[in-house]
Backbone as JSON, one array per atom type, in Angstrom:
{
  "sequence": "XXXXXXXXXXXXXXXXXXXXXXXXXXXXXXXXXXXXXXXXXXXXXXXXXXXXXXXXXXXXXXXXXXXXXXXXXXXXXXXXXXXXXXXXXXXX",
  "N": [[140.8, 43.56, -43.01], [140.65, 41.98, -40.86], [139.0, 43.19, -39.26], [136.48, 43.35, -40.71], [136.04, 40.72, -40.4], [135.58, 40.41, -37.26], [133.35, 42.17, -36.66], [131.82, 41.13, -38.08], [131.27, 38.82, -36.69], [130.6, 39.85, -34.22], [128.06, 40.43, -34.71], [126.43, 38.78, -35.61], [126.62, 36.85, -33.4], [125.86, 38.82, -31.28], [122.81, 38.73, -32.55], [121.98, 35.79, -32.47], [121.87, 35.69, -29.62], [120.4, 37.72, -28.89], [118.17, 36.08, -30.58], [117.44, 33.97, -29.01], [117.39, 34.39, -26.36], [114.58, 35.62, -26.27], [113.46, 33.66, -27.0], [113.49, 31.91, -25.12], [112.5, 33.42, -23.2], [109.95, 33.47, -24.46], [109.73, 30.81, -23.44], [108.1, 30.86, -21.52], [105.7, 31.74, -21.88], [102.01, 30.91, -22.12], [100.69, 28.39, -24.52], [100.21, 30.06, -28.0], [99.85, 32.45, -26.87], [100.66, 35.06, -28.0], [100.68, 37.58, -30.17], [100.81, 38.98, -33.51], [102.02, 40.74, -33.81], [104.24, 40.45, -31.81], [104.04, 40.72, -29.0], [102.72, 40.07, -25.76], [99.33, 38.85, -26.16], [95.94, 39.5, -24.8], [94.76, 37.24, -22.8], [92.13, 34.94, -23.16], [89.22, 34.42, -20.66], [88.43, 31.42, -19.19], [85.73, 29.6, -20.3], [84.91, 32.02, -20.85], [82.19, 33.91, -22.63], [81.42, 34.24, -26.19], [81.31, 36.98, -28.43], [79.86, 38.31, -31.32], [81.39, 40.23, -34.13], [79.43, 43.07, -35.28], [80.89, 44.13, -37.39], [83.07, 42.8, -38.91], [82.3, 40.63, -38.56], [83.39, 38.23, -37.02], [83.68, 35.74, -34.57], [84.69, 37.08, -30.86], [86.08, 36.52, -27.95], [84.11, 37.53, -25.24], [86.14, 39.45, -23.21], [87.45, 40.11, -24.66], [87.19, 42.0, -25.89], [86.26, 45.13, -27.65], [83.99, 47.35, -26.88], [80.96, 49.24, -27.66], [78.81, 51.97, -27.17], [75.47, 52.28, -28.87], [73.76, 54.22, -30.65], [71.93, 53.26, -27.65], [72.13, 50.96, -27.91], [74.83, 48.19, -27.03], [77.43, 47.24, -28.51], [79.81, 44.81, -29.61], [83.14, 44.7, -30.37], [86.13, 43.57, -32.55], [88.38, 45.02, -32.79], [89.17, 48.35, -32.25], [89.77, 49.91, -34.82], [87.4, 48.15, -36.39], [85.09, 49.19, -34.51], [85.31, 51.78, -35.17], [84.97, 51.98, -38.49], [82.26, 50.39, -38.68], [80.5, 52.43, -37.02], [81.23, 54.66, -38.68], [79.98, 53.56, -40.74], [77.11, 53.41, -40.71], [73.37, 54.17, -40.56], [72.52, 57.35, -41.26]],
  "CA": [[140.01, 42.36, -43.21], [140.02, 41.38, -39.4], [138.32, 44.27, -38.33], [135.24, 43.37, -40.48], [135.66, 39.76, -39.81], [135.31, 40.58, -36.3], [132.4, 43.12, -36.92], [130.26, 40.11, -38.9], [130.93, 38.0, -35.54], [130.01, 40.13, -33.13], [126.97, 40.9, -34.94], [126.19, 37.51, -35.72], [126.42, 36.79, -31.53], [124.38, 39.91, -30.67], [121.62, 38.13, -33.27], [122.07, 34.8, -32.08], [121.72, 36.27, -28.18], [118.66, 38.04, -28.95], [116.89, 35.17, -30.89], [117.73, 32.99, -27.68], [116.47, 35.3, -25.37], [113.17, 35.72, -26.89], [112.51, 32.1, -27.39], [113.44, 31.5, -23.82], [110.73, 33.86, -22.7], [108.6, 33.01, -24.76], [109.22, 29.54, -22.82], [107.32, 30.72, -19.99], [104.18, 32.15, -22.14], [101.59, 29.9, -22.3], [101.0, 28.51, -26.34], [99.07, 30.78, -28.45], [99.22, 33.83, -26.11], [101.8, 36.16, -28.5], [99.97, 38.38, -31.53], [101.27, 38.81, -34.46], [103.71, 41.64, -33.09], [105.51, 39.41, -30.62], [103.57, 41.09, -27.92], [101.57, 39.29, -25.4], [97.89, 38.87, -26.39], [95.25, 39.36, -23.44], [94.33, 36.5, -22.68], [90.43, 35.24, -22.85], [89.28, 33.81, -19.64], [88.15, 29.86, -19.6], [83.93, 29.96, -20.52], [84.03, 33.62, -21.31], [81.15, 34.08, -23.78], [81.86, 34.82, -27.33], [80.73, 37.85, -29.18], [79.94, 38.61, -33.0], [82.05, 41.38, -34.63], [79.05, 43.3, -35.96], [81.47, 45.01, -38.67], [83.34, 42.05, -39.72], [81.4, 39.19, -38.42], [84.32, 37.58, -36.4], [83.77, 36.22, -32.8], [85.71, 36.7, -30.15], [86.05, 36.31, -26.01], [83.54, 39.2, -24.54], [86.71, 39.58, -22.15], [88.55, 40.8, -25.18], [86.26, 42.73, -27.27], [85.78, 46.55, -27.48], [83.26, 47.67, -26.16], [80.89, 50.77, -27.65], [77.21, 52.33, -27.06], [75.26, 52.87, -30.47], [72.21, 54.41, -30.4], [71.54, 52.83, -26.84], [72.57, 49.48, -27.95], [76.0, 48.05, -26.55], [77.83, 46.65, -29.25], [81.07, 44.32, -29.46], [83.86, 44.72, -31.94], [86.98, 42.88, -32.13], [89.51, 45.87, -32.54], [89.14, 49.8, -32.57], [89.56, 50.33, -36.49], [86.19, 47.73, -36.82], [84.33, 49.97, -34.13], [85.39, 52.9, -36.11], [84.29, 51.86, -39.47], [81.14, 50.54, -38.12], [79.9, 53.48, -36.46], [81.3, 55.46, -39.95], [79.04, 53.42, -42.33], [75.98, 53.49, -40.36], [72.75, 55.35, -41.92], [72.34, 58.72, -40.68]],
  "C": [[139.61, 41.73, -41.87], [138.79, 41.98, -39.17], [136.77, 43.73, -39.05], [134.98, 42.1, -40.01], [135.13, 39.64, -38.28], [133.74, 41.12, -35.95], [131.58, 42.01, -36.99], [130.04, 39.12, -37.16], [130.08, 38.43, -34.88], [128.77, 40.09, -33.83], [125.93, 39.45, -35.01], [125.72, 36.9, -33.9], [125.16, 36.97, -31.35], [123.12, 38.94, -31.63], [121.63, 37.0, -32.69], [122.04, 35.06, -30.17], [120.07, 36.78, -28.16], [117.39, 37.17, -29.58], [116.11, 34.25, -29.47], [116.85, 33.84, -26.56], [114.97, 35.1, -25.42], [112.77, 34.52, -26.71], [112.65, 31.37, -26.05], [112.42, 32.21, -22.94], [109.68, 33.72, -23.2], [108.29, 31.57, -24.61], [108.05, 29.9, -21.7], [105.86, 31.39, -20.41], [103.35, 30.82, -22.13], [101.3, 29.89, -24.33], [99.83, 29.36, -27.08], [98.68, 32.12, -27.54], [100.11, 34.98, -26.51], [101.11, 36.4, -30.07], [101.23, 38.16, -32.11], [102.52, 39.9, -34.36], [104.34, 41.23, -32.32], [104.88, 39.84, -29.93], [102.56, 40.1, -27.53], [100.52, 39.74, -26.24], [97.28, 38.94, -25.0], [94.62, 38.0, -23.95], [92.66, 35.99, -22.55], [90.36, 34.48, -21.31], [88.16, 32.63, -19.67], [86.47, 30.26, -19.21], [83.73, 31.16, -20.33], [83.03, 33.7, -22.45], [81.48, 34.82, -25.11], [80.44, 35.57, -27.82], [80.86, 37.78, -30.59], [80.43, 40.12, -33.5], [80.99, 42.13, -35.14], [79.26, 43.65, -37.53], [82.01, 43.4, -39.7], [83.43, 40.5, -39.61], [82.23, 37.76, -37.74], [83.65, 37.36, -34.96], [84.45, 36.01, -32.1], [85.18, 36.77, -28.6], [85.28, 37.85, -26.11], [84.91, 39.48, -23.67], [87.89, 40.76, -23.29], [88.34, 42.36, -25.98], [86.21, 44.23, -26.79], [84.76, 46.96, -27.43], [82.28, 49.32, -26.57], [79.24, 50.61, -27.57], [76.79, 52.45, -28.24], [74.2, 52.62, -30.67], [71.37, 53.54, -29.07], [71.92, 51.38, -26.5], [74.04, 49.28, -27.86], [76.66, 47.29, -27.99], [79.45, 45.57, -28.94], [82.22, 44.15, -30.61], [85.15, 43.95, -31.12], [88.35, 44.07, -32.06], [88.94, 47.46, -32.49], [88.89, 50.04, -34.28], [87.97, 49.53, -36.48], [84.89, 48.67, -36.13], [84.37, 51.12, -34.44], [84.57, 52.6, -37.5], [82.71, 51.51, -39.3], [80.17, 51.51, -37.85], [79.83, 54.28, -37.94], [80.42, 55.04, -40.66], [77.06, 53.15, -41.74], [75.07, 54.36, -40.61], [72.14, 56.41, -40.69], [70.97, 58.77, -40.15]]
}
């Protein structure tokens, strides 16, 4: 009965160590610069010019945007999958 009482502690710790951690580095991000995976976000840069998602009509920072040729014309998408589908449903 120790042994798991002991077990639930430590584990409990280790979780309570790693929340702490995290939320102490993520003191030094600035607010709003961590996606939805905990990972930084790139940041846009202050009066970068916003683009229109062609695919799914979102705009975002040109600083962030992907970037593709199509049919001569430059386009701006907000992720990879939208400049994929895009390109896919376009008429032959």
């Amino acid at each position: 009965m120790r042994i798991l009482l002991i077990l639930f502690l430590a584990l409990s710790f280790w979780f309570f160590l790693d929340r702490l951690l995290k939320y102490l580095i993520s003191l030094g991000q600035p607010a709003g610069t961590r996606g939805v995976s905990g990972k930084p976000r790139a940041r846009a840069v202050e009066g970068d010019d916003m683009v229109q998602d062609p695919q799914c009509k979102v705009y975002i920072p040109l600083s962030r945007a992907v970037e593709r040729k199509v049919g001569g014309e430059t386009h701006y998408f907000c992720s990879e999958d939208c400049a994929r589908k895009y390109i896919k449903n376009l008429p032959s």
